[in-house]
N, C-alpha and C positions, 0 to 999 in steps of 0.2 A: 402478487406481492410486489411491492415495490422498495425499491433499494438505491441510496444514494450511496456509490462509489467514489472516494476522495481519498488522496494521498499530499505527503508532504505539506504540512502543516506548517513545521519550523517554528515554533518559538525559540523567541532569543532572548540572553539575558548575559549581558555585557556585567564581567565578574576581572575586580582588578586582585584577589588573592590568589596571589604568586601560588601556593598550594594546590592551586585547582588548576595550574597552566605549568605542573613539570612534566607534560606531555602533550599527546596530536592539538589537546584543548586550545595550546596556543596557539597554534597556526590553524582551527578554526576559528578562533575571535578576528583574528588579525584579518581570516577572509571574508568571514562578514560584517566587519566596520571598510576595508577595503575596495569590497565587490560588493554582495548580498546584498547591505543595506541597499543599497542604490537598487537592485533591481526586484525588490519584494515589497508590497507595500500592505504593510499589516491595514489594513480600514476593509481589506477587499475581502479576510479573514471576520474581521468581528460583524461583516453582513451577511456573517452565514447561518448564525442560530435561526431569526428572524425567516431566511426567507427560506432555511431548510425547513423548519415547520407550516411555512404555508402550502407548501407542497403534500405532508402529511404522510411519508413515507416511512414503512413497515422498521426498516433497519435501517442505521448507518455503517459501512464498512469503512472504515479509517488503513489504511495503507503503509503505515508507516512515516517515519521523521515526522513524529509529533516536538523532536525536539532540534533545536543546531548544533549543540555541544553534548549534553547528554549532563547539561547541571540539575541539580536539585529544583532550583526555584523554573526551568525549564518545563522539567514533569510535573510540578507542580500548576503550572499555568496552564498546559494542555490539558491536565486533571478538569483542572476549575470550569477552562472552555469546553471539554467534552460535557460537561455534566450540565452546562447553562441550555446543551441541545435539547433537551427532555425529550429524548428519542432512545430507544435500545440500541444498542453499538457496540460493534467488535469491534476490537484494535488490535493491529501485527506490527514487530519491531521494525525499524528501517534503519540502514544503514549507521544513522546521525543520533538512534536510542543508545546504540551501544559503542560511543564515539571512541571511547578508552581503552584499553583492557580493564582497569579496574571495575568501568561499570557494564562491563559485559562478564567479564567474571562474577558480579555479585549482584545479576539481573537486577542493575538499577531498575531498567523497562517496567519488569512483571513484578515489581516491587511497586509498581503504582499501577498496573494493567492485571491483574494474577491471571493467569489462562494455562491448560493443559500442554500448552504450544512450548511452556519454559522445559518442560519434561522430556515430551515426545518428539515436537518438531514437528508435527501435523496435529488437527484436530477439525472435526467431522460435525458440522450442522443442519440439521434437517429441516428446510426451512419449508417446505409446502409437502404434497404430498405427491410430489413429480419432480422436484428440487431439492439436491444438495449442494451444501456450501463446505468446500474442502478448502481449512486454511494451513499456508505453508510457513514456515520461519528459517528463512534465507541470509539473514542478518549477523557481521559478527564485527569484532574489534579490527582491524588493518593500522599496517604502518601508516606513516605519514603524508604519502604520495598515492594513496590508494585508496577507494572507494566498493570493491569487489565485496561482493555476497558469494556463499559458498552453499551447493547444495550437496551435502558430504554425504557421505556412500550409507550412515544412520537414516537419516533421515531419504534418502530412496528408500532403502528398507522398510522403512514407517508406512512412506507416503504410498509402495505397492503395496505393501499388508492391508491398510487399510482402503484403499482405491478398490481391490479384491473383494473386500465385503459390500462395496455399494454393489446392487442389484442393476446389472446395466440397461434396464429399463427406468432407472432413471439423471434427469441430467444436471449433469456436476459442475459449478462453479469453482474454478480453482485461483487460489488468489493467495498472491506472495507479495513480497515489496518491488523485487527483480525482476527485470523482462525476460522474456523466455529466449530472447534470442539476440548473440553478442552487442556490446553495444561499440559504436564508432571510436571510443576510446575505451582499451583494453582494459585498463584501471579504473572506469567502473562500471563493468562488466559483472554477470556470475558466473564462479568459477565451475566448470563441472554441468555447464548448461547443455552441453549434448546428452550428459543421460540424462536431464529432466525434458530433452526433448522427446527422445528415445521412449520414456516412460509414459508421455502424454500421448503420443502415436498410437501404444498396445490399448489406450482404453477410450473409444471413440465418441461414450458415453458421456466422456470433458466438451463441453460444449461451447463455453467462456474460460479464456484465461484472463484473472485482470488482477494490473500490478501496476505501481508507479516509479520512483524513482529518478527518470528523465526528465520532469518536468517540460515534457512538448507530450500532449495530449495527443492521442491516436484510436481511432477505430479500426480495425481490419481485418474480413473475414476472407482464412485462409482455410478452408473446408475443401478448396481445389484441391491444396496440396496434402491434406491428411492433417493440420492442424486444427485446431479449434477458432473461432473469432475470439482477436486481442483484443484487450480493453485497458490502454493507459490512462487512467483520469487525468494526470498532467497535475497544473499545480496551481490552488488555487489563490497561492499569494505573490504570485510570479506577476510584474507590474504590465498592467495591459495586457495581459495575457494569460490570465488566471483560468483554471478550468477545472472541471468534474462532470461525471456521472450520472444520470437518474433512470434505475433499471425497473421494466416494468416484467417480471414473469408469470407468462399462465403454462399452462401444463404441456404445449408445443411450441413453446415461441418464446424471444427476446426483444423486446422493442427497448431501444436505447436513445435515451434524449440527452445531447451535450450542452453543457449549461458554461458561458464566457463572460467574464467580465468586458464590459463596454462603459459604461455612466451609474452599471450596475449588475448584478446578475441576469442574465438573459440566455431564453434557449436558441440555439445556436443553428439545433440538427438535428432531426428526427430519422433514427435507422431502427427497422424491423426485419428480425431473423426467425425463417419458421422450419419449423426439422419434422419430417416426416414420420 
């Protein structure tokens, strides 16, 4: 099976009604007319239907911050671009889905994505007959100065209940927006990341963790240490430095090809993981 892993999207959509900026909104506009703009460049974004289809892969996994502020005409644009993919695609919230309290309160996200994830917080895919795909929802509204995910003591409880019923003869992809492990700045971090580390330890059958958010792309297999191999796709409209995913699973193995913006999409790296 093959699977294109991508996060952080970002659509923008510069909104001068005062009602939609009595809150963090404004001080996301103002950071991306001040910073973002300058350092994302939508064109790197709209070569992705094109050359994600030449590729021909099974699923897409979208990772989250399909949007920058969390406006209407936001989700609506990533609606439009997910669906120009003609490819099957799951989507999980990031951070930037539920920018507000009001549209984390009233799942703006799963108001245009619907998925079991707005309920439960986990939700269970069966993708081959040696592969599952375990999605998490780490995402929530924050003050002003803060960017932190939170994996709350519900959702451990979800995600062992269900972790429990996979058969550990087979192997688990697990995929959140958050990295599994603190980030260099404490504020955007997730909070409560030592017990999703804690819980990814007891089940060894977690074989891939992959999450975005940081926009700096990462492969790293920590299998020394009792972890699983990470997988940040990074961010594919980050300027000059855009990147993603393309996973190739068979029934003992992971081969991972990293794909970088250069004059154009291009593969980057080829990593092959085999588990006994």
């Amino acid at each position: 099976m093959r699977i294109i892993q991508v996060s952080d999207l970002h659509h923008a959509h510069m909104t001068w009604n005062p009602f939609h900026c009595f809150s963090k909104r404004l001080i996301g506009q103002l950071n991306y007319l001040c910073t973002r703009a300058a350092m994302f460049d939508p064109k790197q974004r709209e070569a992705l239907p094109e050359f994600f289809q030449s590729l021909k892969p099974d699923l897409i996994l979208i990772g989250g911050d399909v949007t920058t502020t969390s406006l209407p005409e936001e989700f609506a644009e990533a609606k439009a671009f997910i669906e120009r993919l003609s490819i099957p695609t799951l989507t999980i919230p990031g951070n930037h889905d539920c920018y507000t309290s009001r549209s984390h309160r009233e799942h703006h996200f799963y108001n245009y994505f619907p998925s079991s994830l707005q309920e439960h917080g986990v939700e269970r895919h069966d993708l081959t007959a040696n592969w599952t795909l375990v999605a998490l929802d780490t995402a929530r509204a924050t003050g002003p100065s803060s960017s932190r995910g939170l994996f709350s003591p519900k959702a451990e409880e979800n995600l062992n209940k269900l972790l429990s019923q996979i058969s550990p003869k087979r192997s688990i992809l697990l995929w959140t927006h958050y990295p599994l492990f603190p980030n260099d700045i404490p504020a955007r971090g997730l909070e409560r990341c030592e017990e999703l580390q804690a819980l990814v330890r007891r089940y060894p059958n977690i074989c891939c963790y992959l999450h975005g958010h940081t926009h700096r792309h990462a492969v790293a297999d920590l299998r020394p240490s009792g972890f699983p191999i990470v997988l940040d796709s990074g961010c594919p409209i980050q300027k000059g430095e855009g990147s993603w995913n393309l996973l190739e699973l068979t029934p003992n193995a992971c081969k991972v090809d990293s794909y970088h913006w250069a004059k154009g999409w291009e593969k980057k790296r080829e990593q092959a993981f085999i588990w006994d």
